[in-house]
GUZASE-955835 format. One line per field, with one value per residue: residue number from 1; residue in one letter; x, y, z of N, C-alpha, C in turn. Coordinates in steps of 0.001 Angstrom, whole numbers, padded with zeros to 6 digits. Example, Ala and Ser with C-alpha at 12.3 -4.5 7.8 and 13.67 -1.06 7.14 Angstrom:
! GUZASE-955835
seq	(1; 2)
type	(a; s)
n_u	(013190; 012850)
n_v	(-005690; -002250)
n_w	(007800; 007080)
ca_u	(012300; 013670)
ca_v	(-004500; -001060)
ca_w	(007800; 007140)
c_u	(013200; 012900)
c_v	(-003300; 000030)
c_w	(007800; 007870)
//
This chain:
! GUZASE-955835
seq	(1; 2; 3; 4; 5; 6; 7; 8; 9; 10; 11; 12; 13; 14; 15; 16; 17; 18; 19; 20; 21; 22; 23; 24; 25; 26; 27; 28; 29; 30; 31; 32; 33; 34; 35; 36; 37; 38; 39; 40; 41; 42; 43; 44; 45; 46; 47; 48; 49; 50; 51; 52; 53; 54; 55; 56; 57; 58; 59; 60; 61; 62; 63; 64; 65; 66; 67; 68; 69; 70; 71; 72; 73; 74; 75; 76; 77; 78; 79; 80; 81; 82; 83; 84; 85; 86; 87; 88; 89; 90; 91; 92; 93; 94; 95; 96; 97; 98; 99; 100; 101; 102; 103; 104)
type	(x; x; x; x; x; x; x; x; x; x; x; x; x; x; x; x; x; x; x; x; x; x; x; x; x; x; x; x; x; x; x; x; x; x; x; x; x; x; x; x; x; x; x; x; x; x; x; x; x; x; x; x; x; x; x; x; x; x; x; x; x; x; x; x; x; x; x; x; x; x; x; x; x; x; x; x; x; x; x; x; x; x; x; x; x; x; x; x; x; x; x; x; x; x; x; x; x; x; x; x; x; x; x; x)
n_u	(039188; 039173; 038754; 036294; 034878; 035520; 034038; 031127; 030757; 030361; 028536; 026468; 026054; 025318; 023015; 022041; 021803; 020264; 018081; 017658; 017449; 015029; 013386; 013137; 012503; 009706; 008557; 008299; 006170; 004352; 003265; 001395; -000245; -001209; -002698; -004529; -005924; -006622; -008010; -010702; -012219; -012690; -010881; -009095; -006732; -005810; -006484; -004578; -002245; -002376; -002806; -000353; 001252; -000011; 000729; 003233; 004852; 004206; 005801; 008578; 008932; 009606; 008328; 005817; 004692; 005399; 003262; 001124; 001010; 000824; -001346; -003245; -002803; -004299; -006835; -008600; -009518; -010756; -013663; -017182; -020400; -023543; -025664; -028346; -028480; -027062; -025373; -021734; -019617; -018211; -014251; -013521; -014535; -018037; -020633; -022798; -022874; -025073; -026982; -027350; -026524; -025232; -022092; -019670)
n_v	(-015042; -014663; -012033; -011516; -012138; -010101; -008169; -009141; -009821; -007318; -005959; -007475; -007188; -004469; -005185; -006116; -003811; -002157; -003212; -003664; -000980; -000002; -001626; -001039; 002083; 001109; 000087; 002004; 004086; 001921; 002153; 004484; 004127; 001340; 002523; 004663; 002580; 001519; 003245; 003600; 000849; 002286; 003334; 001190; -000433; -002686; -004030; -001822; -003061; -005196; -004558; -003186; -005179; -006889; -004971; -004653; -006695; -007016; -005480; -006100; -006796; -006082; -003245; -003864; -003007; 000210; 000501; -000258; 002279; 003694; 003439; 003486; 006085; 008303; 007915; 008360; 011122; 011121; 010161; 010305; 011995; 009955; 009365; 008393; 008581; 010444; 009819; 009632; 008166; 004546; 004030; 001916; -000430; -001206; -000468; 001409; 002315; 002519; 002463; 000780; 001090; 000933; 002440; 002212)
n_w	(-017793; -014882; -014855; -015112; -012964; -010856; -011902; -012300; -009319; -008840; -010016; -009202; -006796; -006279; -007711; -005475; -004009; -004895; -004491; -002113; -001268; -002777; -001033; 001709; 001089; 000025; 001858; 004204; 002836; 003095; 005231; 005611; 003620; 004886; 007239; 005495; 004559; 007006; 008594; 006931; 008009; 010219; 013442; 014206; 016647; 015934; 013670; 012108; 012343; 011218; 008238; 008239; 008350; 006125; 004030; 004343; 004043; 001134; 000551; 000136; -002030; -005092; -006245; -006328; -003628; -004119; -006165; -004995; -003568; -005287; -005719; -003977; -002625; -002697; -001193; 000819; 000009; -001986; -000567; -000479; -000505; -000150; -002286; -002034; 000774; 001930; 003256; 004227; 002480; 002570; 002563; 001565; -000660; -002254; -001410; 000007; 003531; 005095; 003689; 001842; -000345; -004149; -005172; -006370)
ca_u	(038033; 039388; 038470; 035156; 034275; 035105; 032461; 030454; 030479; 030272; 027020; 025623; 026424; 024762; 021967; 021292; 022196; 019537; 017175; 017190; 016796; 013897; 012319; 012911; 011102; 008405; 008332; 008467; 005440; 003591; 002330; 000798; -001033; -001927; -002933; -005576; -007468; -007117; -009719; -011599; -012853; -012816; -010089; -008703; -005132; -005763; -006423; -003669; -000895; -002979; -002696; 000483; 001562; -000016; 001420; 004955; 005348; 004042; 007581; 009329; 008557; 010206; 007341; 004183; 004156; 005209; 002036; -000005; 000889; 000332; -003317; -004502; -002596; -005737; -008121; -009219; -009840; -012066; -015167; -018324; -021512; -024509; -026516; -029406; -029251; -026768; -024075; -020244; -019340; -016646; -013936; -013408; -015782; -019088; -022098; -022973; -022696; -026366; -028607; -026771; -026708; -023856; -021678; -018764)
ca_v	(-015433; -014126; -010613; -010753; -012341; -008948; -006970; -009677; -009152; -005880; -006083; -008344; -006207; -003441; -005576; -006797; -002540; -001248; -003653; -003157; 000400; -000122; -002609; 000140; 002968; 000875; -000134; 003232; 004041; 001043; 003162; 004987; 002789; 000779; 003721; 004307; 000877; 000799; 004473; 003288; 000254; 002810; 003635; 000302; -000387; -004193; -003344; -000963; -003871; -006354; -003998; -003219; -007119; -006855; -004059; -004445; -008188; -006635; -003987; -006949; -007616; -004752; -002344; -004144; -001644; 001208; 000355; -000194; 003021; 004814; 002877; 004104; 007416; 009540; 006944; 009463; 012061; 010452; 009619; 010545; 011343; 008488; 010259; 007828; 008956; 011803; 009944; 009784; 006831; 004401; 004265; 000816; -001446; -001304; -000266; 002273; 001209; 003125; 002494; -000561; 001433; 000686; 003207; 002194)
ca_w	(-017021; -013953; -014970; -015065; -011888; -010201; -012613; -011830; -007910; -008346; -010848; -008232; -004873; -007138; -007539; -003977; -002589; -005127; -004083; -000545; -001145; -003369; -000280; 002570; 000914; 000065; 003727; 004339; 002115; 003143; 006586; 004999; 002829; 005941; 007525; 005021; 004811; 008567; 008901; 006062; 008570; 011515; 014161; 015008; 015992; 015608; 012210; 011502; 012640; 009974; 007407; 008250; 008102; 004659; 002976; 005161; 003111; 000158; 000509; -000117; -003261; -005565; -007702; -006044; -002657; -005063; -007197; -003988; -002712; -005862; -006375; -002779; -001976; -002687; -000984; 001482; -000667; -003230; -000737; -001389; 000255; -000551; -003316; -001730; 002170; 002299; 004524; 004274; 001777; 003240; 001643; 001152; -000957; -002914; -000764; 001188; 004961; 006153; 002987; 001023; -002153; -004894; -005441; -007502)
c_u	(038043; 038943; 037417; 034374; 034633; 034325; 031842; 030001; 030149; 028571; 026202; 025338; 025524; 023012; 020919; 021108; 020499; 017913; 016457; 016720; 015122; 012917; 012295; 012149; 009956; 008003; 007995; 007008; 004339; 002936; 001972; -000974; -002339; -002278; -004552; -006868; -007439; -008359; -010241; -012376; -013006; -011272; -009833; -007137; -004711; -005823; -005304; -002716; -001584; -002657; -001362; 001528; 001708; 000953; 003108; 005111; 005243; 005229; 008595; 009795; 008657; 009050; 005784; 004070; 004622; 003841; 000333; 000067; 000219; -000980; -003899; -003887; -003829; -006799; -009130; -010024; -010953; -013292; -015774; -019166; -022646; -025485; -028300; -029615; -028542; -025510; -022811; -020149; -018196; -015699; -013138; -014863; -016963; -020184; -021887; -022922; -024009; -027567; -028425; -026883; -025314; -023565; -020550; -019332)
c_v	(-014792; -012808; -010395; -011584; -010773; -007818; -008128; -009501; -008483; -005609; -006426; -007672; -005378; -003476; -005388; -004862; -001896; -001973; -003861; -001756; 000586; -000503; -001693; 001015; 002528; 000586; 000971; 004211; 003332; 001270; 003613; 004406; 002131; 001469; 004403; 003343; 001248; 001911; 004069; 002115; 000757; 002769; 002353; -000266; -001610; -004140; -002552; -002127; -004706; -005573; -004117; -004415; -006921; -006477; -004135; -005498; -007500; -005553; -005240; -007352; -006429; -003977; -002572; -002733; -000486; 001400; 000468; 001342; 004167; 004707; 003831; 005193; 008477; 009099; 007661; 010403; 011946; 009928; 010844; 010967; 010534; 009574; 009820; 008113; 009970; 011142; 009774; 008211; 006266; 004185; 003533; -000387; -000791; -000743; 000870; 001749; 001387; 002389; 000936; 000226; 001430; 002041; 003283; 000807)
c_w	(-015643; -014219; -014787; -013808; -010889; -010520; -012200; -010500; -008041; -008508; -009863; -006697; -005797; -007103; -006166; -003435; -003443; -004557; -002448; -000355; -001274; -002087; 000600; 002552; 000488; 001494; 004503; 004307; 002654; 004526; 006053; 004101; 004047; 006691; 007063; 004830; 006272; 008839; 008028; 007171; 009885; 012164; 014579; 015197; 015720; 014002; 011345; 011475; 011777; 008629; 006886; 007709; 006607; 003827; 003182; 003941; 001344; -000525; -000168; -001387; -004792; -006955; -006876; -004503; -003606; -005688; -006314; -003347; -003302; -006036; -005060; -002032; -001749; -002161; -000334; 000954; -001455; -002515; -000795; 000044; -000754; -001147; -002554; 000031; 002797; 003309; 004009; 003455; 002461; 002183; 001032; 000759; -001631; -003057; -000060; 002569; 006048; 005240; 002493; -000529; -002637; -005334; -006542; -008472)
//
């Protein structure tokens, strides 16, 4: 019995080292992220530190900021202009933000 409480520790230290890794580079990652939503509602840095908040807690939590980072890496990239008045789609949400026309 004694034997396998030191594979045990070890398993377990193993556990806890890969999982801090895991939470760092999503932390890491998760600027980014928040970064994105925050210019999607305009330049605000009240905004960026909310985001931030968000997505930082969301690091915590091992696969979900991975998953968030891979859902909205290209967020930027993918707008649009408004087929209905020609302006810059934002690039968070539903509507247009000049005409109100649905876009996704």
């Amino acid at each position: 019995m004694n034997n396998l409480d030191p594979v045990f520790m070890t398993i377990l230290i193993l556990i806890v080292v890969v999982w801090y890794v895991i939470t760092y580079v999503q932390m890491f990652l998760s600027y980014g992220t928040a970064y994105r939503w925050a210019k999607g509602g305009g330049d605000n840095g009240l905004s960026l530190f909310g985001w931030m908040l968000v997505f930082g807690l969301a690091s915590c939590i091992p696969g979900l900021g991975l998953y968030l980072w891979f859902k909205y890496r290209y967020l930027n990239s993918s707008l649009g202009i408004c087929p209905r008045c020609g302006n810059k789609l934002p690039s968070v949400g539903q509507f247009c933000n000049y005409c109100g026309n649905q876009f996704r």
